[in-house]
N, C-alpha and C positions, 0 to 999 in steps of 0.2 A: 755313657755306660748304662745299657738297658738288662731287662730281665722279662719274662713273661707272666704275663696273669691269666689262670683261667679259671679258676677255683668259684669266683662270685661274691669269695667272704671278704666282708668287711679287716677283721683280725688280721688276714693277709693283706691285705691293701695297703692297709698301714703300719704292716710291716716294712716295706718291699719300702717304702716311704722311709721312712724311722732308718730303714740299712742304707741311705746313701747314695741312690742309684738317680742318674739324673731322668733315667725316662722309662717307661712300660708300655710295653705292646699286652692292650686287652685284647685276647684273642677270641672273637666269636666266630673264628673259620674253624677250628681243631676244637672247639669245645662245647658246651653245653649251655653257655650263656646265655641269658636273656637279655632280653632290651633294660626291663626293667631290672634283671641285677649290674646291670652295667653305670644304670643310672645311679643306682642307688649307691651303687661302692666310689662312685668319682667325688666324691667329699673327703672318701676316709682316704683319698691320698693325697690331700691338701693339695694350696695354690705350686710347693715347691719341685713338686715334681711333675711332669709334659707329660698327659696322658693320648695313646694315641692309639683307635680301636682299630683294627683289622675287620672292615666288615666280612661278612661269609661268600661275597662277590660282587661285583661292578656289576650292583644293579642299584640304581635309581630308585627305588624305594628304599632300600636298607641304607645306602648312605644318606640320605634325607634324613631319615630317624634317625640314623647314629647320630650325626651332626647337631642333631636338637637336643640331642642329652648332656650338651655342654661341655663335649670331651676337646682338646685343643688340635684335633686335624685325625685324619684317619690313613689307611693302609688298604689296598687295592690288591687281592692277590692275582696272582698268575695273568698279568699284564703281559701281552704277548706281541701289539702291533700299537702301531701311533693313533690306528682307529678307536683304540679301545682307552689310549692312555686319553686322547681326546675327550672319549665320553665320560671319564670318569674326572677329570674336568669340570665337563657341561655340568654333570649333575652336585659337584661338591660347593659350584659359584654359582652365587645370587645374579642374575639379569643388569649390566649385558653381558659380562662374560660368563655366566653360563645361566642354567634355568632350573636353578633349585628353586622349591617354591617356600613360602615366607609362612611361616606358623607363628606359635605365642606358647615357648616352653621353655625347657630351664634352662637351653643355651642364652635365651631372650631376658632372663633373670622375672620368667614368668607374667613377661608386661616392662614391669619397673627397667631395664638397662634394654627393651627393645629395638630405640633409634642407633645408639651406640653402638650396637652388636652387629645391625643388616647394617651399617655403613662400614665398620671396619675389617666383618668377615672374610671379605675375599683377600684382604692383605693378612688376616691376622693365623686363618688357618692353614696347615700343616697335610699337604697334599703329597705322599708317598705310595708309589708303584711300584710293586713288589715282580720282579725281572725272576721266574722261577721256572721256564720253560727254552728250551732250545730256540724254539720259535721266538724268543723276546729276545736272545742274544741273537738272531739275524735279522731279526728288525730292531737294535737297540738305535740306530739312528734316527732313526724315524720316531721313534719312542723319546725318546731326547728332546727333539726339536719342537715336542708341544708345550705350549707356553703354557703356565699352569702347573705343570708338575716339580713339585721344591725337591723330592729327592727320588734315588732309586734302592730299595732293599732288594739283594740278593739272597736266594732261595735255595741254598744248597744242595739238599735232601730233594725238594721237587725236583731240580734242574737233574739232578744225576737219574731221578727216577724219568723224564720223559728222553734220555739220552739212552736208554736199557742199560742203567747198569745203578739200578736201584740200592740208594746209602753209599755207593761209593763216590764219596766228597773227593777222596784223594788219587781215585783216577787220572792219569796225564789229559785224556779229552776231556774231563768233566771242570779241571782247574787252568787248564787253557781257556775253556769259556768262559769262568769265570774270569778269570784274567784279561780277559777281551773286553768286559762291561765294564769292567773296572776302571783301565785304560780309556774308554771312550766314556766314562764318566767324569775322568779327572781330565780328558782333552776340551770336553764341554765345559768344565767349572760348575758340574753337574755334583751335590755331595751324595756320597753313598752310601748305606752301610749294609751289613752280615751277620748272621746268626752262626755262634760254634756254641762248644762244650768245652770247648779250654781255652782258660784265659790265659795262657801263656800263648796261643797261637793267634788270640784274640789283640794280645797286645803288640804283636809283629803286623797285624793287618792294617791298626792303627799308625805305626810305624812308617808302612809302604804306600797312607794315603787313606784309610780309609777313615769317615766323617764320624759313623757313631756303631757302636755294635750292642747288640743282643747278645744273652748266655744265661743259660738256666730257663727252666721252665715249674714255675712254683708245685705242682705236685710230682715230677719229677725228684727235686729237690727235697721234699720234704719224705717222699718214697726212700730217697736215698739215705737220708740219715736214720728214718726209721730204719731200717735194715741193718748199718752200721751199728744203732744201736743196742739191736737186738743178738748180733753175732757177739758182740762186747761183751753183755749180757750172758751169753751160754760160753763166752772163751772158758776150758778148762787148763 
C-alpha cells in the first residue's frame, strides 16, 4: 500500500512514514523535485518504508543519478515497447547486465559499503515500468519478456488520455486494456500494480490479483483537508 510524494519536505516524508504505508512513489515526473531534494528527504523516511523514485524518463543520465541517491529501485514512465523496457534495463544494471556506470555516492554509503553495494545492486534493486500508453498494451508482450524488469505499473489517466478519451478510467475500452495487462501480467508471474483514488476500488483490485497499489497524492491530500476544513469553519 503506496502513497505519493512530491512536495520535497522532509515533515512529509515522515509522515507518509509514521502513517503506515509500505511504499512511496517519489515523483520527479509531475513535480518539481530535485535531485537534491530527493536525496535529502530519503533519510526522513527511514530504513522501514521501500522508496521508489519515478525518474522524469528513460533516459540514462537521470536514472544513474537517481539510482546513486540511495533510493531502493525506480519507476520508468510511459514504457511503451520491449525496446525501450530493454534500455531502461541497460541503464538501471551495473556491467554485464547492463551499463550503468560506477560512481562513489550515497547509494555507495559514500565510500564506506561501496563493494557491497556494486556487488549486490543488480539483485537488490527495484526495476518498474510504468505501461501508460495504448502502445504498451500492444507491445505488453514484448515488454514482459525483458529480463530485468521486477514489475509493471499501470497508468490509468495516461492510458485513457493517449486512447482520446482523456480521465475517463472507466471507459469499457480504456478498462478492457487495462484488463488486458493485467491478465498478461498475472499469465507471466509478472507482479503489477495501479494507481486510484478510492480505496475501496483499490481494495477489489487487490482482491482480482493485483501485487501493490498507489492512492493519494500528498498535496492533493493535504489540499483536500484544507478545504474540508475550511467549509467546517464557515458551516452556518
Amino acid at each position: 500500500m503506496g502513497t505519493i510524494f512530491t512536495t520535497g519536505s522532509v515533515q512529509v516524508a515522515e509522515m507518509i512514514s509514521q502513517a503506515g504505508f509500505d511504499w512511496v512513489m517519489i515523483d520527479m515526473e509531475h513535480s518539481t523535485l530535485t535531485l537534491q531534494e530527493v536525496q535529502n528527504t530519503l533519510p526522513a523516511f527511514g530504513d522501514r518504508i521501500l522508496k521508489i523514485v519515478r525518474v522524469p524518463g528513460n533516459d540514462e543520465i537521470w536514472i544513474k543519478r537517481v539510482l546513486d541517491t540511495g533510493c531502493d529501485g525506480i519507476m520508468a514512465p510511459m514504457i511503451k515497447t520491449g525496446e525501450e523496457a530493454a534500455k531502461l534495463v541497460m541503464a538501471a544494471k551495473y556491467p554485464p547486465e547492463g551499463q550503468r556506470s560506477v560512481g562513489v555516492t550515497r547509494a555507495h554509503g559514500y565510500g564506506q559499503s561501496f563493494g557491497s553495494y556494486v556487488e549486490n545492486a543488480n539483485r537488490d534493486l527495484i526495476i518498474m515500468a510504468q505501461v501508460e500508453h495504448i502502445d504498451g498494451v500492444r507491445n505488453i508482450d514484448s515488454i514482459l519478456s525483458v529480463s530485468g524488469i521486477d514489475a509493471i505499473f499501470i497508468g490509468p489517466y495516461d492510458l485513457s488520455a493517449s486512447m482520446g478519451l482523456a480521465g475517463q478510467v472507466m471507459n469499457n475500452g480504456v478498462k478492457k486494456s487495462i484488463g488486458l495487462i493485467k491478465k498478461k501480467c498475472r499469465d507471466a508471474g509478472k507482479p503489477y500494480g495501479i494507481f486510484g483514488s478510492d480505496p475501496g476500488i483499490l481494495q477489489e483490485e487487490i482482491k482480482e490479483g493485483c501485487n501493490y497499489v498507489l492512492c493519494g497524492i500528498d498535496i492533493a491530500l493535504f489540499s483536500a483537508a484544507l478545504k474540508d476544513l475550511s467549509a467546517e469553519l464557515h458551516r452556518k
